[in-house]
C-alpha positions as CSV (number, residue, x, y, z in Angstrom):
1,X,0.0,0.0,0.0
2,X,1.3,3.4,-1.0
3,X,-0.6,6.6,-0.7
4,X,1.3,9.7,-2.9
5,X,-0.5,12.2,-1.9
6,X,-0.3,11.6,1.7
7,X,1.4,15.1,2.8
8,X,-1.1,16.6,0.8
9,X,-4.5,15.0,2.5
10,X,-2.0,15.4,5.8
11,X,-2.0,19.6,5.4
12,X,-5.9,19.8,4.1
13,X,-7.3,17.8,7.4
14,X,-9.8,20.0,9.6
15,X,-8.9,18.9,13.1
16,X,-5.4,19.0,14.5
17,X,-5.0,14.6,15.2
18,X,-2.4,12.9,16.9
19,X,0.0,11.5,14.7
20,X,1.6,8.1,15.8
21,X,4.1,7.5,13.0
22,X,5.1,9.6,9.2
23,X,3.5,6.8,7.2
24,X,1.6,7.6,4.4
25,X,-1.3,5.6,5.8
26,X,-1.8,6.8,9.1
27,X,-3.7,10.0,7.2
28,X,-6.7,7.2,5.8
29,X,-7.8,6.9,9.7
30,X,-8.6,10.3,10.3
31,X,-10.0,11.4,7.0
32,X,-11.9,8.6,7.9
33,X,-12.7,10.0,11.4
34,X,-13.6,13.8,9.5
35,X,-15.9,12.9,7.3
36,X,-17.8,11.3,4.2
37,X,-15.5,8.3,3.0
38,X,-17.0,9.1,-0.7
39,X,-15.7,12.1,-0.6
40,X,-12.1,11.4,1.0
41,X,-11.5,8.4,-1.6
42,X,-11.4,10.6,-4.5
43,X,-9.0,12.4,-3.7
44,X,-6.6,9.4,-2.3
45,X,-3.8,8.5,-4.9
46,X,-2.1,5.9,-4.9
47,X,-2.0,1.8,-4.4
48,X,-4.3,0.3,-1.8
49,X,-6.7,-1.9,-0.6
50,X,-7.6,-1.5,3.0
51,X,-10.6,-2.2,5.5
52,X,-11.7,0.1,8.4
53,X,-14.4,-1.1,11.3
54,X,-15.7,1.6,12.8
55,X,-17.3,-0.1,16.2
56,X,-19.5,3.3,16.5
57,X,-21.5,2.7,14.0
58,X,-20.7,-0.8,13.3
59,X,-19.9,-0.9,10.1
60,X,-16.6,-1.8,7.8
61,X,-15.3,1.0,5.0
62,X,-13.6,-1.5,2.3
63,X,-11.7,0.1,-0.7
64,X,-9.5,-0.8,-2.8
65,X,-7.6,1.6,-5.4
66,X,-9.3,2.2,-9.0
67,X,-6.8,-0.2,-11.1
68,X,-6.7,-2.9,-8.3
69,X,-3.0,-2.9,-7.9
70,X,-3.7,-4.5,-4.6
71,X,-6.0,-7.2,-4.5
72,X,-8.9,-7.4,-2.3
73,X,-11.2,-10.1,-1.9
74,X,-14.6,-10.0,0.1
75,X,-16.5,-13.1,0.3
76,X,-18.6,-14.3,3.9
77,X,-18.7,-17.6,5.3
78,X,-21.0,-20.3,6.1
79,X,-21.8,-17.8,9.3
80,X,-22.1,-15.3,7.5
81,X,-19.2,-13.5,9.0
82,X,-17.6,-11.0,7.0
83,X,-14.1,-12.4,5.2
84,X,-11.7,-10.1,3.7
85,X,-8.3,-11.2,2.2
86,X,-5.4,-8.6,0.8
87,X,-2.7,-10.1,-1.1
């Protein structure tokens, strides 16, 4: 996974956040946390396929760049638990 624009998103954030490390996918979490995931994954470039729970609401965010550089399969077992597989 590679985001290039990562400095970018970084500087246009609205809240001040915490950051734990420079990596270039730290930034997904708290656009993430700020908004409409629509929104934030047009303007993410790069390589990635990724999946987010948010225990709030109880729901999973799962994208996947445009080209599919990085594989990502979703698929549910027999009880009908959510499976998702990078490669």
């Amino acid at each position: 996974m590679e985001i290039y624009n990562h400095k970018e998103l970084r500087a246009e954030l609205r809240q001040a956040h915490d950051f734990q490390t420079a990596s270039d996918c730290e930034v997904l979490l708290y656009l993430y946390a700020e908004g409409d995931p629509k929104k934030f994954l047009n303007r993410v470039n790069g390589i990635f396929a990724f999946v987010v729970y948010d225990p709030k609401r109880n729901t999973f965010l799962i994208a996947r760049d445009p080209i599919g550089v990085n594989p990502l399969y979703v698929g549910w077992d027999r009880h009908e638990n959510l499976m998702c597989l990078r490669r």
